[in-house]
C-alpha positions as CSV (number, residue, x, y, z in Angstrom):
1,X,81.1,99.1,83.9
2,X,83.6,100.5,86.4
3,X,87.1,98.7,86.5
4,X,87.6,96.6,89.7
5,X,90.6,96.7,91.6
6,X,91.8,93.5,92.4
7,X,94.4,92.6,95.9
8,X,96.2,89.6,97.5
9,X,96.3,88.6,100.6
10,X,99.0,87.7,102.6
11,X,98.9,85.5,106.1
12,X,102.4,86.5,107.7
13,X,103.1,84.7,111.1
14,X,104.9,86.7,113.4
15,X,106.4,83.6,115.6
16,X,106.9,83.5,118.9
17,X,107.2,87.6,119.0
18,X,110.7,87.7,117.9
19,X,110.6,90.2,115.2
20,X,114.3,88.8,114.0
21,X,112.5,85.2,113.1
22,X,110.1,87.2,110.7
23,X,110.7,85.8,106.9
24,X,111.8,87.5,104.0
25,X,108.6,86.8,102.4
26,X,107.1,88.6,105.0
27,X,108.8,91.5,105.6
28,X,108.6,91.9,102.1
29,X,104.8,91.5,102.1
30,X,104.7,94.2,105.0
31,X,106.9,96.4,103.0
32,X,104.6,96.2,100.5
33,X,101.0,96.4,101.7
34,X,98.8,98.7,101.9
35,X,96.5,97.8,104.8
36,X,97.6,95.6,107.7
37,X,95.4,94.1,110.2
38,X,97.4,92.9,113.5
39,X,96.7,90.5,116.2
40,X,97.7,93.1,119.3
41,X,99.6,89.8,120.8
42,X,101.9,90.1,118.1
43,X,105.5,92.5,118.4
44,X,104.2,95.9,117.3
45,X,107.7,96.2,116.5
46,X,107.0,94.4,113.0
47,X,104.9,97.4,112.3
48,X,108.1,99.4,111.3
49,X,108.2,97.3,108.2
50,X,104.9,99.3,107.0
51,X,105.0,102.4,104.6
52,X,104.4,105.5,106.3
53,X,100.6,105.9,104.2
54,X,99.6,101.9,105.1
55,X,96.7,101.5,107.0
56,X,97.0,99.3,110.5
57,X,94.7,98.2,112.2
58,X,94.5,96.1,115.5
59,X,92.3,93.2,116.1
60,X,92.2,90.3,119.0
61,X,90.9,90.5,122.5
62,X,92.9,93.0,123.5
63,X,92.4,95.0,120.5
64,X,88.4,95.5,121.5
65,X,89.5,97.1,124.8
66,X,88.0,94.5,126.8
């Protein structure tokens, strides 16, 4: 039996796109993860949080190129 690899996940609001009103908790999550998935709405600014090897990947309307 192969050992599984267990995660969290984390549901960080970005506010109203002020990346100065982000938490502690989650800039600490970002700093920390390992795959992000973003809403494109949100400040891609909060991106720069992320370790250079996380994965991020944009989702939302304008995301899909439509």
């Amino acid at each position: 039996m192969s050992a599984e690899r267990k995660g969290k996940v984390y549901l960080v609001g970005a506010g109203p796109g002020d990346p100065s009103l982000l938490t502690l908790k989650g800039k600490h999550c970002l700093e920390r993860a390992e795959v992000i998935i973003y809403d494109t709405l949100a400040n891609e600014r909060l991106l720069s949080y992320a370790p250079p090897r996380c994965r991020a990947d944009p989702c939302g309307e304008a995301g899909r190129g439509t």
